[in-house]
N, CA, C and O atoms as a GROMACS GRO file, in nm:
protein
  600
    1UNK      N    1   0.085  -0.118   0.000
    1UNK     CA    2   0.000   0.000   0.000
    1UNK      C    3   0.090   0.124   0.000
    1UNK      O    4   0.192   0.136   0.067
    2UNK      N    5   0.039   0.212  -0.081
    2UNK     CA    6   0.134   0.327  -0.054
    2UNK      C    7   0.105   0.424   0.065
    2UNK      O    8   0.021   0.414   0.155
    3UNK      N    9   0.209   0.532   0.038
    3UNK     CA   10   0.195   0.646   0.135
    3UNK      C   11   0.040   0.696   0.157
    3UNK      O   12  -0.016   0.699   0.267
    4UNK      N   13  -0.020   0.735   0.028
    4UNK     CA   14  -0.081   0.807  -0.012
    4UNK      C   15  -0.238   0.758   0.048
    4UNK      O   16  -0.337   0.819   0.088
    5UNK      N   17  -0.196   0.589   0.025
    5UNK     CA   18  -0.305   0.516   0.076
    5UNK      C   19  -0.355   0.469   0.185
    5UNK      O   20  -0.455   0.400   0.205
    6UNK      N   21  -0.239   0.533   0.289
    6UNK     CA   22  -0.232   0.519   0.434
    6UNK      C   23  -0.305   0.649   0.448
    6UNK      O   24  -0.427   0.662   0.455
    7UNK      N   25  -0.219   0.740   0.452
    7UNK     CA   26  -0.280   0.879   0.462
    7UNK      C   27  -0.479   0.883   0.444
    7UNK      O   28  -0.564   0.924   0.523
    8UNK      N   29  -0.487   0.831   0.326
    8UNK     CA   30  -0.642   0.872   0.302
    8UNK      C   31  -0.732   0.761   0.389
    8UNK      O   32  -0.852   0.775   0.413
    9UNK      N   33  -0.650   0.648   0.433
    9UNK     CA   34  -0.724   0.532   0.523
    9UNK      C   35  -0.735   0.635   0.644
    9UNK      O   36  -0.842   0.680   0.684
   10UNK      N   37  -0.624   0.662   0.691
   10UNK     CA   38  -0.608   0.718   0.847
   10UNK      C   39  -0.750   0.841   0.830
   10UNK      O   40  -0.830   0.846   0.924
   11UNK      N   41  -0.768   0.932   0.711
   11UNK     CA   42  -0.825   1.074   0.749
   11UNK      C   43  -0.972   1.009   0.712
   11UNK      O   44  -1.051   1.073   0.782
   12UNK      N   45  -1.040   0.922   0.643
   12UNK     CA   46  -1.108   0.841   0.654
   12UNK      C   47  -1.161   0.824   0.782
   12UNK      O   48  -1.259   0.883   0.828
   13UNK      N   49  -1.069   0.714   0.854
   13UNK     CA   50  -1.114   0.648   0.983
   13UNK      C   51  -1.110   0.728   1.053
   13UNK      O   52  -1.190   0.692   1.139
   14UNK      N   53  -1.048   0.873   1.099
   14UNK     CA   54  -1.093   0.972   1.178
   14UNK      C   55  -1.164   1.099   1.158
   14UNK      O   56  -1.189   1.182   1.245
   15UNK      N   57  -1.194   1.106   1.030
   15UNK     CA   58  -1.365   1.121   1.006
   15UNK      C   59  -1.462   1.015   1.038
   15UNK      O   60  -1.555   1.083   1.082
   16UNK      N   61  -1.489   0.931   1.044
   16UNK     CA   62  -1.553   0.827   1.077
   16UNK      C   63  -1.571   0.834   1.277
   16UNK      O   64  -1.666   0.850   1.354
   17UNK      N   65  -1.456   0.816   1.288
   17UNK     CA   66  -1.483   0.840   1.420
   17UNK      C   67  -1.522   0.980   1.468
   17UNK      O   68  -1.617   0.974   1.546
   18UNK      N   69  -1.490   1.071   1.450
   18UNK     CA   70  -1.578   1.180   1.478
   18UNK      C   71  -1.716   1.188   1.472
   18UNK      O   72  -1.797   1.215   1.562
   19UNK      N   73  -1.739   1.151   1.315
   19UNK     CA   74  -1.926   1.160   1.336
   19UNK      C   75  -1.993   1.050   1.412
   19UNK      O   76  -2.110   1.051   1.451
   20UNK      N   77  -1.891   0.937   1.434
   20UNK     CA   78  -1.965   0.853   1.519
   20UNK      C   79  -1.987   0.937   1.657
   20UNK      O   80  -2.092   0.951   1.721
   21UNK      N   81  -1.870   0.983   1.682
   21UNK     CA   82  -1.858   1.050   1.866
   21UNK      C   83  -1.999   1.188   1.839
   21UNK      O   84  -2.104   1.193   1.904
   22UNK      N   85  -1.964   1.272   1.743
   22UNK     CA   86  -2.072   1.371   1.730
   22UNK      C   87  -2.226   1.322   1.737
   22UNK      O   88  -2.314   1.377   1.803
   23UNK      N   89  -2.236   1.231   1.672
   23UNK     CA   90  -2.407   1.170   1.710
   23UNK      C   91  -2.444   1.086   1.843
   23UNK      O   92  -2.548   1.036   1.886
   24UNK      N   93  -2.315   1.091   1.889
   24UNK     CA   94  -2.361   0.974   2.030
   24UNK      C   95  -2.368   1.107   2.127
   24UNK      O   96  -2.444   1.084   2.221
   25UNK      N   97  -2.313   1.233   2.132
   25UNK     CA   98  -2.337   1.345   2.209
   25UNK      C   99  -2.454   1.451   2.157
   25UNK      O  100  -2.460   1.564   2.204
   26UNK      N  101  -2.532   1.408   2.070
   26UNK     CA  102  -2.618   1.507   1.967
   26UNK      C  103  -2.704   1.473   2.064
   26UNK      O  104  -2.731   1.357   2.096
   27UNK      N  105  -2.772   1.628   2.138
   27UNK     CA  106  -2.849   1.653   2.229
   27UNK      C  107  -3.044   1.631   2.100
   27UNK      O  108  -3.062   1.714   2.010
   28UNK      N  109  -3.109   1.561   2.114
   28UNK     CA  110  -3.244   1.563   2.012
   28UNK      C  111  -3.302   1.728   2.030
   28UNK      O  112  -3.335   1.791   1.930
   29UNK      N  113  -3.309   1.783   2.150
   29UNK     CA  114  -3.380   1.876   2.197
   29UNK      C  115  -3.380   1.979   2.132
   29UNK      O  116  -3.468   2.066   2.129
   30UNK      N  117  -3.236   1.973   2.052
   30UNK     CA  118  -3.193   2.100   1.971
   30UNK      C  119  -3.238   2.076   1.815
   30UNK      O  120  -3.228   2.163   1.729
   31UNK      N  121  -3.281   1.965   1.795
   31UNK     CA  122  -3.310   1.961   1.676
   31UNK      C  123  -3.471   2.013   1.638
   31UNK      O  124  -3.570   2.028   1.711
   32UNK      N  125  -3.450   2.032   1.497
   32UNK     CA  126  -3.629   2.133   1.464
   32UNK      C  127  -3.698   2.014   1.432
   32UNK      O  128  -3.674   1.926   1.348
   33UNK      N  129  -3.841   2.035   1.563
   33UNK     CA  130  -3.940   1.922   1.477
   33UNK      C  131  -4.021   2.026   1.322
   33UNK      O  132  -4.036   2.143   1.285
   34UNK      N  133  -4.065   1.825   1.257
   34UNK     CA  134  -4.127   1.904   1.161
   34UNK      C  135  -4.226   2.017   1.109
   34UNK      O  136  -4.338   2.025   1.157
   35UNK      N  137  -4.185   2.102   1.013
   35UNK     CA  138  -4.306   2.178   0.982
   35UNK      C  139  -4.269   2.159   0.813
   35UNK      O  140  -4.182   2.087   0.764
   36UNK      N  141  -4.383   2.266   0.732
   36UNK     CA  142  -4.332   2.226   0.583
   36UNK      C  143  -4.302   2.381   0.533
   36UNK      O  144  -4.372   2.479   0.559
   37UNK      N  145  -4.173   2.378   0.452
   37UNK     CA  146  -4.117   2.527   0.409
   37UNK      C  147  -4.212   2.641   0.346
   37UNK      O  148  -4.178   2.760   0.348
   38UNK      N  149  -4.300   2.608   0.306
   38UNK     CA  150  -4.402   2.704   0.192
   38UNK      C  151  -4.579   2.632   0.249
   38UNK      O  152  -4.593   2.522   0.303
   39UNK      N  153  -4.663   2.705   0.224
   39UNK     CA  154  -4.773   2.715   0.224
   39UNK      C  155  -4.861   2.573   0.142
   39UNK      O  156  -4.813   2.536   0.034
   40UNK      N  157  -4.948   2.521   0.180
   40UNK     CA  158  -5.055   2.369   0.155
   40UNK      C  159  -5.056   2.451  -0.010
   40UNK      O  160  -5.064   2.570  -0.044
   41UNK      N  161  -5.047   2.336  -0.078
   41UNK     CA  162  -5.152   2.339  -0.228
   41UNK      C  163  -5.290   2.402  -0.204
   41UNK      O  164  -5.337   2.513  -0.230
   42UNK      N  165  -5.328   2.313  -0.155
   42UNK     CA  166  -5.506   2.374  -0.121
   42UNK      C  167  -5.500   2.310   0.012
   42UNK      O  168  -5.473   2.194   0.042
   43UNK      N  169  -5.547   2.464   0.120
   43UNK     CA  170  -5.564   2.446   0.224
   43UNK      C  171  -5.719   2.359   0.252
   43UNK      O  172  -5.760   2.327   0.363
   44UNK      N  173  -5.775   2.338   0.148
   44UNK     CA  174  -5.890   2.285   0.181
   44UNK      C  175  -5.855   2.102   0.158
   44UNK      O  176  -5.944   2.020   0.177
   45UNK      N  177  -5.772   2.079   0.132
   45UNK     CA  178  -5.760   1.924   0.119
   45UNK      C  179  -5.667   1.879   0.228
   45UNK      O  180  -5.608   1.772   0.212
   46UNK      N  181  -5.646   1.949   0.339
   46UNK     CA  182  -5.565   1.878   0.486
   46UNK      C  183  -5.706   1.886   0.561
   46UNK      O  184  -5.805   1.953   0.535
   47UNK      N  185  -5.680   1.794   0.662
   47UNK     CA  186  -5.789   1.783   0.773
   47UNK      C  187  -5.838   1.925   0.824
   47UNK      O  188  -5.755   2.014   0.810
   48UNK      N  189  -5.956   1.959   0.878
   48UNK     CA  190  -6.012   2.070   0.918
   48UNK      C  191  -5.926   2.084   1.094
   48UNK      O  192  -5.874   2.005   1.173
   49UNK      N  193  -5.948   2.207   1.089
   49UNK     CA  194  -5.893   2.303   1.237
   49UNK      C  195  -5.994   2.267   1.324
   49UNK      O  196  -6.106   2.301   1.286
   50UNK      N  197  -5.989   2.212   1.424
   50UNK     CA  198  -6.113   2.200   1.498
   50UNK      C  199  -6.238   2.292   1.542
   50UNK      O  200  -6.214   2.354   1.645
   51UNK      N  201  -6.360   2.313   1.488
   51UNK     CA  202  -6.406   2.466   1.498
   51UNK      C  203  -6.595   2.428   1.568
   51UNK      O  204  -6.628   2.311   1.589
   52UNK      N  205  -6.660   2.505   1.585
   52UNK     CA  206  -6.802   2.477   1.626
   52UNK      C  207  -6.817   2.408   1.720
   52UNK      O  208  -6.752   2.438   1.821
   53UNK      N  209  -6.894   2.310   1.725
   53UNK     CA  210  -6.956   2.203   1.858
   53UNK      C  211  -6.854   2.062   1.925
   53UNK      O  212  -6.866   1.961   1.994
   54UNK      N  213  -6.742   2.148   1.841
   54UNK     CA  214  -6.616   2.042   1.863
   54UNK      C  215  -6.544   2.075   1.988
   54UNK      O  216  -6.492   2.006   2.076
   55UNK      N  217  -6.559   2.241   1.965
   55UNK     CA  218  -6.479   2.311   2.062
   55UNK      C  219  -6.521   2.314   2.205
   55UNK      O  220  -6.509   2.404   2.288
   56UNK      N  221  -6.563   2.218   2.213
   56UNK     CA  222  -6.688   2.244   2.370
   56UNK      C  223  -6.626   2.093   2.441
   56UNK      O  224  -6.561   2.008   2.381
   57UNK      N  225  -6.665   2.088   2.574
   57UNK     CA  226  -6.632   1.943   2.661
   57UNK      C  227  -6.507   1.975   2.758
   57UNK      O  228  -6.468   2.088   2.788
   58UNK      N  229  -6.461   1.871   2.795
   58UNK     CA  230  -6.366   1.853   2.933
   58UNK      C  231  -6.214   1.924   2.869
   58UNK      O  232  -6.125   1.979   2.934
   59UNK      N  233  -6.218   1.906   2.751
   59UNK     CA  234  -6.119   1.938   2.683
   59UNK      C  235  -6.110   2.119   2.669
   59UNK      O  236  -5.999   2.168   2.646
   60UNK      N  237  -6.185   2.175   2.679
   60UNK     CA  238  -6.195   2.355   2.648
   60UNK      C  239  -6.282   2.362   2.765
   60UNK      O  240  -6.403   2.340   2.759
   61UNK      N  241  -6.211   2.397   2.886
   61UNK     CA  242  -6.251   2.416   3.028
   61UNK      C  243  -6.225   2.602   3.041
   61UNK      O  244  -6.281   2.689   3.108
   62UNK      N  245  -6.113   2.603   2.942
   62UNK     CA  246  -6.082   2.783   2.947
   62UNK      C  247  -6.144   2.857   2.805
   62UNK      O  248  -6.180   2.806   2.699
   63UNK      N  249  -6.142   2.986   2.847
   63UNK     CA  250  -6.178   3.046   2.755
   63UNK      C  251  -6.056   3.063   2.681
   63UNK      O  252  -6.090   3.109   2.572
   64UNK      N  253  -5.918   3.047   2.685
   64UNK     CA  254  -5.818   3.060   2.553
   64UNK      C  255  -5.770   2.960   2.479
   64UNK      O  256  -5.691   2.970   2.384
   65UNK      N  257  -5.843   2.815   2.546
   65UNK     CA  258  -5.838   2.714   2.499
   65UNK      C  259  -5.924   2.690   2.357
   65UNK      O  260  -5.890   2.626   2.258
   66UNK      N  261  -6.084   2.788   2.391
   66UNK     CA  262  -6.162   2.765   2.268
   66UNK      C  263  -6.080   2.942   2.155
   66UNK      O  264  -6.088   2.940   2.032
   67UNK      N  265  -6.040   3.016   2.199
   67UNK     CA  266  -6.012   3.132   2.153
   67UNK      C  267  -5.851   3.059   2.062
   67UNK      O  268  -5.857   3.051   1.939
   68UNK      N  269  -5.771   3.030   2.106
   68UNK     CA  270  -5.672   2.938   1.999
   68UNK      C  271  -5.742   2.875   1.937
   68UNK      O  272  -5.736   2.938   1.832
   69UNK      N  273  -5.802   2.803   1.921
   69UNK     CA  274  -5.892   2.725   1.818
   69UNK      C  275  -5.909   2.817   1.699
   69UNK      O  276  -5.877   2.775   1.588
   70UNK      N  277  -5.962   2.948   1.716
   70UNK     CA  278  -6.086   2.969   1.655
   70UNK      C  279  -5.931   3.078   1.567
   70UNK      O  280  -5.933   3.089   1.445
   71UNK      N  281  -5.822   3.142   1.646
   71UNK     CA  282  -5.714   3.184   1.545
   71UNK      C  283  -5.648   3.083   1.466
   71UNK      O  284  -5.596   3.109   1.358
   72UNK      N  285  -5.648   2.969   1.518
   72UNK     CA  286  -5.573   2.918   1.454
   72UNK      C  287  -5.662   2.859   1.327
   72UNK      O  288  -5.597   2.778   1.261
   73UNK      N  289  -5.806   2.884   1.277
   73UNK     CA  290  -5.842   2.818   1.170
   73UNK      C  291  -5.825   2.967   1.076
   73UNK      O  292  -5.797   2.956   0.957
   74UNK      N  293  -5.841   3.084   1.129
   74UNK     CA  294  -5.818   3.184   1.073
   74UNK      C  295  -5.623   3.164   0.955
   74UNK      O  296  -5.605   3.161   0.834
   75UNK      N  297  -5.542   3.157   1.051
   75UNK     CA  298  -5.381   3.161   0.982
   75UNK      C  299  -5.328   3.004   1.004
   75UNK      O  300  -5.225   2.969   1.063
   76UNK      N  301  -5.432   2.915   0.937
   76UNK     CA  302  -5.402   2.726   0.952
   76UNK      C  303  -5.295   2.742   0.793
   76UNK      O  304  -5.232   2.640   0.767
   77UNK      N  305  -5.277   2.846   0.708
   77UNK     CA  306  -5.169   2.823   0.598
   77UNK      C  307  -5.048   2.860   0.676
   77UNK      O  308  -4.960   2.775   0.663
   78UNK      N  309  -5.015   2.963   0.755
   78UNK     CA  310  -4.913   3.017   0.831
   78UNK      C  311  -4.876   2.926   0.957
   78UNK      O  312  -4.760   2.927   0.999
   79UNK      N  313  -4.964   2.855   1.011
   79UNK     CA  314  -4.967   2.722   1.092
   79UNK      C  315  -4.861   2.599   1.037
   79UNK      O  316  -4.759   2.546   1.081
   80UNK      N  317  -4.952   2.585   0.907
   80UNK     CA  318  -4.864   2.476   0.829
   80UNK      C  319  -4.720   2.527   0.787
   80UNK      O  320  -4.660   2.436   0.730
   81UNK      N  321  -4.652   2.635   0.796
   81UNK     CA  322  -4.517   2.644   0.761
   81UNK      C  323  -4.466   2.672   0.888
   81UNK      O  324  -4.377   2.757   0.887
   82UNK      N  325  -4.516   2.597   1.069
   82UNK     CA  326  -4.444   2.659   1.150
   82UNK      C  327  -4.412   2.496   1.233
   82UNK      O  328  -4.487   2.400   1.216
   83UNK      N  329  -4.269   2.490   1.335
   83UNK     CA  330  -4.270   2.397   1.392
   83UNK      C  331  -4.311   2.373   1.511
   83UNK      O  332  -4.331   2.481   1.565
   84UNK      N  333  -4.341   2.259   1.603
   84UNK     CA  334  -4.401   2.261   1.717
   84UNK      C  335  -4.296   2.237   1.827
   84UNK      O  336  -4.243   2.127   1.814
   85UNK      N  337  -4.260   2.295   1.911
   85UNK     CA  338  -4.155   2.267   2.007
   85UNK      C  339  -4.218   2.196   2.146
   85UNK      O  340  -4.192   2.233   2.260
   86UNK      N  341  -4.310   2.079   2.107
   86UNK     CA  342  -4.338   2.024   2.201
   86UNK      C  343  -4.302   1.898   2.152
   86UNK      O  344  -4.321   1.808   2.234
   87UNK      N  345  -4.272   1.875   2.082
   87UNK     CA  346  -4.208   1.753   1.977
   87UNK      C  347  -4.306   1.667   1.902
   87UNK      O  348  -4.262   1.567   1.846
   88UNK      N  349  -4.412   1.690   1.897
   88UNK     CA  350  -4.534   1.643   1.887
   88UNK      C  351  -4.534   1.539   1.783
   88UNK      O  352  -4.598   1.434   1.787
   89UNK      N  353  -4.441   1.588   1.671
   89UNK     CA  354  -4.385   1.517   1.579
   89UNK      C  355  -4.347   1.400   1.605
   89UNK      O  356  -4.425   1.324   1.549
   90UNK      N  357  -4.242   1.326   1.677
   90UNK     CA  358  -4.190   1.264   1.766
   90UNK      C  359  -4.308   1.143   1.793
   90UNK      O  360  -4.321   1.040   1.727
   91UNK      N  361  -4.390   1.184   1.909
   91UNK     CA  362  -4.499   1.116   1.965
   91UNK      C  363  -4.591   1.088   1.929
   91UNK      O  364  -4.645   0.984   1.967
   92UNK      N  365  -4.665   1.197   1.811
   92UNK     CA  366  -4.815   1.216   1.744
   92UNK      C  367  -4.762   1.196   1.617
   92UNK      O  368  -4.852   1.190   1.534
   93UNK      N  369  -4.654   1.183   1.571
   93UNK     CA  370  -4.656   1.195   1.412
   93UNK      C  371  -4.708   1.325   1.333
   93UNK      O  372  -4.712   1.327   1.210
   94UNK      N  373  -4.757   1.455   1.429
   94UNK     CA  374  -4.805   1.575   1.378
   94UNK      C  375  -4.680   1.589   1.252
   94UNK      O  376  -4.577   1.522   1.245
   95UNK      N  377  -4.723   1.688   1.167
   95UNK     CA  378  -4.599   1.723   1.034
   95UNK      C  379  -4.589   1.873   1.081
   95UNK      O  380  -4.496   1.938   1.033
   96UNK      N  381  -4.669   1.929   1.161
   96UNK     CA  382  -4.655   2.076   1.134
   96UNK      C  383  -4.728   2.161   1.299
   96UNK      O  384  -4.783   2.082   1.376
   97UNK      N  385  -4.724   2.295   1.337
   97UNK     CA  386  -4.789   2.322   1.385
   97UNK      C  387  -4.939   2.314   1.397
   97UNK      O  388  -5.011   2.299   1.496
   98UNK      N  389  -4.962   2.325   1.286
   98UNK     CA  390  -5.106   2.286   1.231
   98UNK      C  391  -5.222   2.177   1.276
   98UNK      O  392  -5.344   2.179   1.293
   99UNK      N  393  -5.088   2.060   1.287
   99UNK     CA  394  -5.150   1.959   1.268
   99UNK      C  395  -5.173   1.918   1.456
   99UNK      O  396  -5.175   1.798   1.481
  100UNK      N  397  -5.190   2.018   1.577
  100UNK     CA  398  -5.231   2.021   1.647
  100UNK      C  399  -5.326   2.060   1.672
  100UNK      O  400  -5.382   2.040   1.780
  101UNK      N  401  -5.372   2.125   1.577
  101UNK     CA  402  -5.514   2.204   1.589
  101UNK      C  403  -5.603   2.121   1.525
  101UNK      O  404  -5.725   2.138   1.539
  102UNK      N  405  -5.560   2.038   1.459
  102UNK     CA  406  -5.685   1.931   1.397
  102UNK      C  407  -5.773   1.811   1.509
  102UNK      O  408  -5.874   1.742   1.492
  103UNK      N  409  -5.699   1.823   1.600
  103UNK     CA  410  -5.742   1.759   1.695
  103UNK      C  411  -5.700   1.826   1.798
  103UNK      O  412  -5.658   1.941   1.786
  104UNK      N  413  -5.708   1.731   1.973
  104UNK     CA  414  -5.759   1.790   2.096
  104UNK      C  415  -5.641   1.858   2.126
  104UNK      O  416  -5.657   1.942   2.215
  105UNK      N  417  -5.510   1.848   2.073
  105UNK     CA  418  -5.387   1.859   2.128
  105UNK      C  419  -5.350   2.039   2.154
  105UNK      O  420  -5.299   2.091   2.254
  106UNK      N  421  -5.392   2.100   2.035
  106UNK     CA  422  -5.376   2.183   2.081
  106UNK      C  423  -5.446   2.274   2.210
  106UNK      O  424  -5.400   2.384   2.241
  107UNK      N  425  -5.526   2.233   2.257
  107UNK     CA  426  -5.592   2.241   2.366
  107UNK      C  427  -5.523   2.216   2.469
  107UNK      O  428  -5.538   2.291   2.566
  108UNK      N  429  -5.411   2.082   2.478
  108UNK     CA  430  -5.390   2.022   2.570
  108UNK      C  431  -5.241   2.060   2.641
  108UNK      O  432  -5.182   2.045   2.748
  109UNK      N  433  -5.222   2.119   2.510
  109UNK     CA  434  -5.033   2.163   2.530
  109UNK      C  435  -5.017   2.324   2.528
  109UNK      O  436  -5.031   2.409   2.441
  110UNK      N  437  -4.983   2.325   2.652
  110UNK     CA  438  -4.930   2.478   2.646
  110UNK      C  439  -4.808   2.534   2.547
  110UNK      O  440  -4.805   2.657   2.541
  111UNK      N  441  -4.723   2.474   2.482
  111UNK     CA  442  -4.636   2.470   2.410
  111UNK      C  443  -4.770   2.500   2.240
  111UNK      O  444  -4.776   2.605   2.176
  112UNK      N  445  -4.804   2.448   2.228
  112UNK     CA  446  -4.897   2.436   2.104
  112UNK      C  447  -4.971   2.585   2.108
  112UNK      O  448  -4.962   2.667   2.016
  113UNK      N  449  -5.031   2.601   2.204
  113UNK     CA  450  -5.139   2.690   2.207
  113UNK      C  451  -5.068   2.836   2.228
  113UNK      O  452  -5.138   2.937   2.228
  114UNK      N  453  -4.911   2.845   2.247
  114UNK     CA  454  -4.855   2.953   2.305
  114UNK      C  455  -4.772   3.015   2.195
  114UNK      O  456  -4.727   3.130   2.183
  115UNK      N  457  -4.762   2.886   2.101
  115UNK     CA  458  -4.745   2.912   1.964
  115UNK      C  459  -4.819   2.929   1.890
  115UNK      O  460  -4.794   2.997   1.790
  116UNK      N  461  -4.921   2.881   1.908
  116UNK     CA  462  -5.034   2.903   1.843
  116UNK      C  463  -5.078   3.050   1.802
  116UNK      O  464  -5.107   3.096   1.692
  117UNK      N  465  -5.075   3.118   1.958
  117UNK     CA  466  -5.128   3.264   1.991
  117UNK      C  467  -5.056   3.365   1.888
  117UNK      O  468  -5.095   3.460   1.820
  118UNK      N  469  -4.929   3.299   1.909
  118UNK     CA  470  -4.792   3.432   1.865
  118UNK      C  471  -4.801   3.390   1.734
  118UNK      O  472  -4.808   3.486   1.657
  119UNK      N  473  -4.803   3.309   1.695
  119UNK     CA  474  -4.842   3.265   1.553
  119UNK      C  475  -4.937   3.367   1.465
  119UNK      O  476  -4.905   3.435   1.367
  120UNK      N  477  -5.036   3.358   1.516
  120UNK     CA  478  -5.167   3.451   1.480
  120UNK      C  479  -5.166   3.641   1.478
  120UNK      O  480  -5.208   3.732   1.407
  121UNK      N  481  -5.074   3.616   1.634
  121UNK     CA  482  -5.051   3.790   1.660
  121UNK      C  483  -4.960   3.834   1.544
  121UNK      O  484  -4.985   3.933   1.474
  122UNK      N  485  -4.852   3.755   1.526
  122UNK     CA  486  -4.764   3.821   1.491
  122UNK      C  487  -4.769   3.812   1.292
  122UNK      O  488  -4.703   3.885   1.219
  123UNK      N  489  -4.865   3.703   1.247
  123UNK     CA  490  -4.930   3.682   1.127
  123UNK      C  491  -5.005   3.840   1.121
  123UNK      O  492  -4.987   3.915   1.024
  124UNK      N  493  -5.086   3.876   1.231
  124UNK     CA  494  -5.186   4.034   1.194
  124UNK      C  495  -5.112   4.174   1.220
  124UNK      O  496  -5.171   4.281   1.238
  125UNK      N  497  -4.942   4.153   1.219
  125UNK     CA  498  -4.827   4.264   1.270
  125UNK      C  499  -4.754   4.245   1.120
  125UNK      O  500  -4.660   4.315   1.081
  126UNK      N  501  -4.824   4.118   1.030
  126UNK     CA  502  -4.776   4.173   0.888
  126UNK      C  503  -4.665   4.071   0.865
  126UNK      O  504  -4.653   4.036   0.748
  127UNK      N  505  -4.572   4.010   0.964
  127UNK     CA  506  -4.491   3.937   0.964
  127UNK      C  507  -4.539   3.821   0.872
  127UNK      O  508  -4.660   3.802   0.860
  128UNK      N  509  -4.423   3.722   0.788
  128UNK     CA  510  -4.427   3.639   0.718
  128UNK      C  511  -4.430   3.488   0.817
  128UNK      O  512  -4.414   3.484   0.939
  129UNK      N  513  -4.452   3.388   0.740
  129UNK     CA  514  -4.422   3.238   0.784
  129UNK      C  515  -4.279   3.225   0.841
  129UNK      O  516  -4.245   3.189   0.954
  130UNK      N  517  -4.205   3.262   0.738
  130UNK     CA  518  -4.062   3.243   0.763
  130UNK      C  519  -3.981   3.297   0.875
  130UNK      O  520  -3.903   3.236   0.948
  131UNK      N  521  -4.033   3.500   0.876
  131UNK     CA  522  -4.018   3.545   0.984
  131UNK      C  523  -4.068   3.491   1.153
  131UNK      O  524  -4.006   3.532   1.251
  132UNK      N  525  -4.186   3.394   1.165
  132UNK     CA  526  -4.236   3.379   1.260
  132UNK      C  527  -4.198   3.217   1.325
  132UNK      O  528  -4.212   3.165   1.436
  133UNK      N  529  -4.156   3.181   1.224
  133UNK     CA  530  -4.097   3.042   1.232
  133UNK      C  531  -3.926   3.008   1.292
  133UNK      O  532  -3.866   2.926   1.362
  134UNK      N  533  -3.900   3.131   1.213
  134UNK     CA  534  -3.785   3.182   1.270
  134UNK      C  535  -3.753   3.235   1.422
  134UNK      O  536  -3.645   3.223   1.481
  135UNK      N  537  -3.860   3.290   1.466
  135UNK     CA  538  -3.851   3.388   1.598
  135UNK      C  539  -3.906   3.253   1.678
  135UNK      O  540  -3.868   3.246   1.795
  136UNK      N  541  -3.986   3.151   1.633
  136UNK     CA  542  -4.020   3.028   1.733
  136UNK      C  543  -3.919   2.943   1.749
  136UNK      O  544  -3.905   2.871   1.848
  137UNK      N  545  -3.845   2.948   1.653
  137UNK     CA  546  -3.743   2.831   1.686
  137UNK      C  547  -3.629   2.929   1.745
  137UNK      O  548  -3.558   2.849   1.805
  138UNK      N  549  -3.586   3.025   1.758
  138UNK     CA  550  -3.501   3.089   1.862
  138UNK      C  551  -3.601   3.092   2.035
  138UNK      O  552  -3.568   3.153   2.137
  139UNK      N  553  -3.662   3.049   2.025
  139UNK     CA  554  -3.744   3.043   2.169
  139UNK      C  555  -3.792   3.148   2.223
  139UNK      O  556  -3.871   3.151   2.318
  140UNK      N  557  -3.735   3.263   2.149
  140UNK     CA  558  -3.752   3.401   2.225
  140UNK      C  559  -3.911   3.466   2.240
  140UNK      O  560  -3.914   3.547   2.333
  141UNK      N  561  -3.991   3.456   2.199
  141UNK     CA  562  -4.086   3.542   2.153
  141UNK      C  563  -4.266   3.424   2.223
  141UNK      O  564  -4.352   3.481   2.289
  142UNK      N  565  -4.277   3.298   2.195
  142UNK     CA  566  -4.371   3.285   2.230
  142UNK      C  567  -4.390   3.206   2.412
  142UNK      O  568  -4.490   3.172   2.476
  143UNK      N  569  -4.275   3.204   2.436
  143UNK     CA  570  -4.254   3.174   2.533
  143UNK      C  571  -4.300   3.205   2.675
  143UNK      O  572  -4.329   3.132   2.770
  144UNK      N  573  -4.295   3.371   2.653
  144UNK     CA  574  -4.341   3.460   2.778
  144UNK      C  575  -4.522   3.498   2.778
  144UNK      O  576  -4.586   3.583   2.841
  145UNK      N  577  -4.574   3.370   2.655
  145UNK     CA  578  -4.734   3.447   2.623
  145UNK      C  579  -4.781   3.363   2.790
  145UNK      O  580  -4.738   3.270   2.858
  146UNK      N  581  -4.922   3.485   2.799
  146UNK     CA  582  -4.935   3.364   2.986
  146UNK      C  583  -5.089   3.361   2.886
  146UNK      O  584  -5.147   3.457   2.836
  147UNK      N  585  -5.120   3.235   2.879
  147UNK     CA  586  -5.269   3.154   2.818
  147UNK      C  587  -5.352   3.237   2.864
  147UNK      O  588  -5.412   3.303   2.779
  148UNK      N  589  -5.385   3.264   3.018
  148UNK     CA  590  -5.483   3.331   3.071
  148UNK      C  591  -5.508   3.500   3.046
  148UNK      O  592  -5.586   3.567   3.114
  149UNK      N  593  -5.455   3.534   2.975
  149UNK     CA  594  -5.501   3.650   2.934
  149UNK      C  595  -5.483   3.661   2.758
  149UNK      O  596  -5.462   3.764   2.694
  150UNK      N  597  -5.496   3.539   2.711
  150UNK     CA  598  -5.532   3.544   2.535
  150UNK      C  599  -5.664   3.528   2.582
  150UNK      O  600  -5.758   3.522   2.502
   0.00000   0.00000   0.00000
């Protein structure tokens, strides 16, 4: 074997070992759950936002529990390009922010519904998907919403 062929074995095998060591210390927490980059084809062919006689029961005990509901069917295209930092993805198989509001979950998770809120506010301050998706995954912004006064 030559020089040349040692050399590229050795930088090889310690690339190799690095990304092995880098993924055995890769914290999940930091990684983005799913959302989708651009806006539904037709928002009318994903499951409906939960809305009307749905919104009622053990499940919407608060009034900002049924009040997220009812923004989030309003900006459900701006929904679908945002991620959920409750991992929901993970557990529920959700694809998107969105896809908490189709069922009880967003009700159930303060993480969902707190994004939910800032989602909506900051959708009627003119801000884009990208911009707001952006400011959720830096943690900064929907974090400090308190449920009880949406």
């Amino acid at each position: 074997m030559s020089r040349t062929s040692y050399r590229l074995a050795f930088a090889f095998a310690a690339f190799a070992l690095t990304a092995a060591s880098y993924a055995q210390w890769a914290n999940p927490a930091d990684e983005v759950p799913a959302y989708h980059p651009a806006a539904p084809l037709k928002v009318s062919a994903l499951p409906p936002v939960l809305a009307g006689a749905k919104l009622t029961g053990s499940n919407f005990q608060y009034a900002w529990q049924v009040h997220v509901y009812q923004q989030a069917a309003k900006v459900s295209a701006v929904l679908y390009q945002l991620p959920c930092y409750c991992h929901c993805d993970r557990a529920l198989g959700h694809t998107s922010l969105r896809s908490c509001f189709e069922g009880l979950h967003g009700a159930e998770c303060s993480t969902c519904a707190k994004e939910g809120f800032y989602a909506y506010q900051q959708t009627k301050l003119g801000k884009t998907p990208a911009q707001i998706r952006d400011a959720i995954m830096n943690h900064h912004a929907y974090e400090s919403i308190d449920l009880e006064k949406q």
